[in-house]
C-alpha positions as CSV (number, residue, x, y, z in Angstrom):
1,X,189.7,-65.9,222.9
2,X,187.6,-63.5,225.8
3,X,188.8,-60.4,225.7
4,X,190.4,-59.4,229.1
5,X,188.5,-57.7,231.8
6,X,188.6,-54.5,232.8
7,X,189.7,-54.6,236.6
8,X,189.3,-51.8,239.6
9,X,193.0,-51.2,238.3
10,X,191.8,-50.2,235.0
11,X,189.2,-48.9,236.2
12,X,190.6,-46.5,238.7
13,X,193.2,-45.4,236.5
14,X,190.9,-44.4,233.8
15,X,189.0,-42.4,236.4
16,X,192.3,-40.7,237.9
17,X,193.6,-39.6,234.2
18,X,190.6,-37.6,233.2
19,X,190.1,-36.3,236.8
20,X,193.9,-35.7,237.4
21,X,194.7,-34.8,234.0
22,X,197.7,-37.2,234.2
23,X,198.8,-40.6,233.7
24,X,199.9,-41.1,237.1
25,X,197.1,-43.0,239.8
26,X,196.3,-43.0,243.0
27,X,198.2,-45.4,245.2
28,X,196.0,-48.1,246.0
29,X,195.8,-47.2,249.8
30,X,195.0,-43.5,249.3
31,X,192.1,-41.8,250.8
32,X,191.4,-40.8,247.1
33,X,191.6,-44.6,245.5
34,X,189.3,-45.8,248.5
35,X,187.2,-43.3,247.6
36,X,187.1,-44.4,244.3
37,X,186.2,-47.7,245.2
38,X,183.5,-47.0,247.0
39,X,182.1,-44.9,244.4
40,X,182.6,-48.2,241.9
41,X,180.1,-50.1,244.3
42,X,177.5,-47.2,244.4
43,X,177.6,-47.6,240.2
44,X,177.8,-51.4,240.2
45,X,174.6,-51.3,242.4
46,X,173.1,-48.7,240.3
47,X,173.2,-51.4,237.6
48,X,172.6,-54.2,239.1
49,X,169.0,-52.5,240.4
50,X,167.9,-50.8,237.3
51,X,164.7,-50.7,237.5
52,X,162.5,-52.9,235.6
53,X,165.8,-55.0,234.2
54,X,167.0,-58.3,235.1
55,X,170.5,-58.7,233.6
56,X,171.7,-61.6,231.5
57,X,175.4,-61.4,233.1
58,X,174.0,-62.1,236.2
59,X,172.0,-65.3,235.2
60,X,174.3,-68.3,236.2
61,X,174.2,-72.1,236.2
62,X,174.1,-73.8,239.2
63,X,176.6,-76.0,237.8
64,X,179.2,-72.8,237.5
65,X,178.7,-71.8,241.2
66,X,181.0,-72.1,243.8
67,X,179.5,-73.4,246.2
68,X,175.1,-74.6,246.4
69,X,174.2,-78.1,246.6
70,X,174.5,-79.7,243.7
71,X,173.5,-83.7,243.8
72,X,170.9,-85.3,245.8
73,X,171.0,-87.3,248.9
74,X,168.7,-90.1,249.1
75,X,165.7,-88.8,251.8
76,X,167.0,-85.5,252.0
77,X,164.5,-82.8,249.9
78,X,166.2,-79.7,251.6
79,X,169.0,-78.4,249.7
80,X,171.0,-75.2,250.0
81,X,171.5,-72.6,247.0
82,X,174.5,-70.7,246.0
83,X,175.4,-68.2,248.7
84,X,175.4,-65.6,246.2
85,X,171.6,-66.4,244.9
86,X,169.9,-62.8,244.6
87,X,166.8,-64.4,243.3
88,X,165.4,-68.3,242.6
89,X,163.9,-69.2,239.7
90,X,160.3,-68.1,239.8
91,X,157.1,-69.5,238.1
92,X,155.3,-66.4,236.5
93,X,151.6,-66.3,235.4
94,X,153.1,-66.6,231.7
95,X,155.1,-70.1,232.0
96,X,155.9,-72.3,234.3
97,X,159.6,-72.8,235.2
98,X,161.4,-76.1,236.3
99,X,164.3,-77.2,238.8
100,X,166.1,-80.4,236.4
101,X,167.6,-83.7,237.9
102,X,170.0,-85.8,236.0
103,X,170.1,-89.5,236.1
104,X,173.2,-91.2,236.1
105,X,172.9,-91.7,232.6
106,X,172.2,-88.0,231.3
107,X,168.4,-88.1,231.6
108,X,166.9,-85.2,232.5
109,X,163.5,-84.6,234.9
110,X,161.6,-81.9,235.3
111,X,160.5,-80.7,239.1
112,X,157.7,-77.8,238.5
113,X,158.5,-74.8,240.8
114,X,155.7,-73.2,243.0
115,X,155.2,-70.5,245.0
116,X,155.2,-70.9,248.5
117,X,152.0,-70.0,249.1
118,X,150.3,-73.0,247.4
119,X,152.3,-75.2,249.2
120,X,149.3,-76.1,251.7
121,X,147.2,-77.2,249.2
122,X,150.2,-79.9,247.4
123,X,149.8,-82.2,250.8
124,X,150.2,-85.6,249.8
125,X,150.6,-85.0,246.1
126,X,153.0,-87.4,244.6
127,X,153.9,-84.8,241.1
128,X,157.4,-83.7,241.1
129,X,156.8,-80.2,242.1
130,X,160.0,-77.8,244.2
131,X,159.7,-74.6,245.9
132,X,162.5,-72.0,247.0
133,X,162.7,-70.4,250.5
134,X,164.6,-67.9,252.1
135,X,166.1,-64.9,251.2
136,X,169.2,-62.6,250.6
137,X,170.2,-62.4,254.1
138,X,169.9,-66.1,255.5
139,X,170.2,-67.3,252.1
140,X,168.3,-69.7,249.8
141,X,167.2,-73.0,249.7
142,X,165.3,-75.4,247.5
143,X,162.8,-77.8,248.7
144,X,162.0,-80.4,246.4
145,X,158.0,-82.9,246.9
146,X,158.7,-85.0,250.1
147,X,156.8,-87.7,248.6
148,X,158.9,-88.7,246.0
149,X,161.7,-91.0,245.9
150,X,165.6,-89.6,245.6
151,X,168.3,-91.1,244.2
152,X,171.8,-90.2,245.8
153,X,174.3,-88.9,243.0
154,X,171.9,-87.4,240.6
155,X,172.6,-83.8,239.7
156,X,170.6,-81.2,240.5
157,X,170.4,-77.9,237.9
158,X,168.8,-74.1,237.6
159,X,169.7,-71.2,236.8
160,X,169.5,-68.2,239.3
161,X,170.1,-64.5,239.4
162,X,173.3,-63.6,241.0
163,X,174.3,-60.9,242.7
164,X,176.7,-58.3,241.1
165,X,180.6,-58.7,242.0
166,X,182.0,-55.7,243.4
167,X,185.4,-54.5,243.4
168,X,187.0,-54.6,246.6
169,X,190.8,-55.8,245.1
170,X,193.0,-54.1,242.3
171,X,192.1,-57.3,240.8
172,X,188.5,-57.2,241.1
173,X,186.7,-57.1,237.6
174,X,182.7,-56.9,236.6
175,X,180.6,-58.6,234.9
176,X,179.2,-55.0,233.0
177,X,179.4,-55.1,229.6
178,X,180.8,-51.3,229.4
179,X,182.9,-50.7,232.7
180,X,183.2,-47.3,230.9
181,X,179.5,-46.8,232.8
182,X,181.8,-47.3,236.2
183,X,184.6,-44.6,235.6
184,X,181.7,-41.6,234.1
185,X,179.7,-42.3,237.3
186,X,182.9,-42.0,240.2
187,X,184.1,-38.9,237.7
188,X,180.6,-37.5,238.4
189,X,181.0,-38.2,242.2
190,X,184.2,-36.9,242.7
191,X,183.4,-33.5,240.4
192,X,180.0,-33.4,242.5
193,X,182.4,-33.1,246.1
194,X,184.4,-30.8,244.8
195,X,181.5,-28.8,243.8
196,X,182.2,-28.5,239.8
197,X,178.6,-28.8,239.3
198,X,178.8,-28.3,235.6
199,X,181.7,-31.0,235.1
200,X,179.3,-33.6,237.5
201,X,176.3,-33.4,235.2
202,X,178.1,-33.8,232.7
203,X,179.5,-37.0,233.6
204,X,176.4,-37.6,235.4
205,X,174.4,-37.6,231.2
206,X,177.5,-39.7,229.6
207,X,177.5,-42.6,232.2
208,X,173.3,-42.5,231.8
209,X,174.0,-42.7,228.3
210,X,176.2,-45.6,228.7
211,X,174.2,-47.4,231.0
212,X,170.5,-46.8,228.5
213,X,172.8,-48.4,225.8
214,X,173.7,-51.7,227.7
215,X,170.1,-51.7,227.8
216,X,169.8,-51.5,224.4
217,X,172.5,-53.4,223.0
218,X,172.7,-56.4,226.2
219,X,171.3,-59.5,227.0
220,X,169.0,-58.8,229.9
221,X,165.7,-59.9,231.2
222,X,163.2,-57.0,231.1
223,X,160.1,-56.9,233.6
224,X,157.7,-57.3,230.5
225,X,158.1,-61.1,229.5
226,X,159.5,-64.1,230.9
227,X,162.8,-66.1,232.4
228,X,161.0,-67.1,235.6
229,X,162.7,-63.7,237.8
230,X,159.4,-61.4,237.2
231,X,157.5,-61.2,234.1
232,X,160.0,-60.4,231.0
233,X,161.8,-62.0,227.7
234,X,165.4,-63.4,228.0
235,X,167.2,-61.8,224.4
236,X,168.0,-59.0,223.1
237,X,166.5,-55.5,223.1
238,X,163.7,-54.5,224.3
């Protein structure tokens, strides 16, 4: 059975003990608990952007999103990607990396993705060959070889990177493996304001600490192999 989550309840209340000394919190529409949540985002995105990593809670199935095209349409070889796509599948000079349709009956094929830029020279081919477009802001889509014939009702599948989900409700939980990362970095903040300098870098070193061992101990995709988001491995460790 999965272990609960830890929520921006949890989270905040954690942070209020060893800051307040006390098992009180902060009501949730306090300057100090909005605070707080703000300072959750700025750690969340700390994570979510560490350099050089590509995290394995983030990689989801098209299949699991909530919203993305996700069968085809006879004639149609424009389809939009989940809205919260941070990045497409991407072909790497180590391997190549594929979009899959399903039959009706299960069976799988295999549409190469390509970069944009080679687009020009594919005019006219008739190999089953997709490209993504867009970005962040206006969103994704996938384009799939105009010259080959759809069949309405097959599924489409990928995996993407997601963004990270911030906490913006008391019910709000991450995908981090060690939330504990969250509550040592807004402790740092908070001590930082008020000046305690000492009591900041302090919990400045223990949420760094946490954060290098998700690195360590977490699935994630590092810029030094492969998954098809940059050039990295998909496992464990370094």
């Amino acid at each position: 059975m999965a272990l609960s989550p830890f929520t921006e309840t949890d989270i905040i209340a954690q942070v209020y003990s060893q800051y307040e000394n006390d098992n009180s919190t902060w009501d949730a529409t306090s300057a100090e608990y909005l605070t707080s949540r703000n300072y959750t985002k700025a750690a969340i995105l700390r994570w979510e952007f560490l350099e050089g990593v590509r995290w394995g809670e983030l990689v989801q199935k098209l299949s699991a999103a909530a919203d993305g095209t996700k069968t085809l349409t006879a004639a149609t070889y424009t389809y939009g990607c989940p809205t919260d796509m941070r990045l497409p599948p991407q072909t790497t000079d180590n391997e190549m990396v594929y979009v899959r349709t399903l039959d009706s009956s299960g069976n799988s094929i295999l549409w190469q993705v390509v970069p944009v830029v080679q687009i020009s020279q594919l005019d006219g081919s008739t190999t089953r060959f997709c490209y993504f477009t867009g970005n962040q802001k206006v969103g994704f889509n996938l384009n799939l070889n105009p010259n080959i014939n759809l069949t309405t009702g097959d599924t489409i599948s990928y995996e993407y990177l997601k963004r990270a989900t911030y906490l913006t409700t008391i019910t709000s939980s991450t995908e981090m493996s060690n939330p504990m990362y969250i509550v040592h970095y807004c402790l740092h903040r908070l001590y930082k304001n008020d000046g305690q300098l000492s009591e900041a870098s302090e919990e400045l070193q223990i949420a760094e600490s946490l954060l290098q061992e998700m690195k360590a101990e977490g699935t994630y995709i590092f810029e030094t192999a492969s998954f098809g988001f940059g050039t990295a491995s998909f496992g464990f460790g370094t």
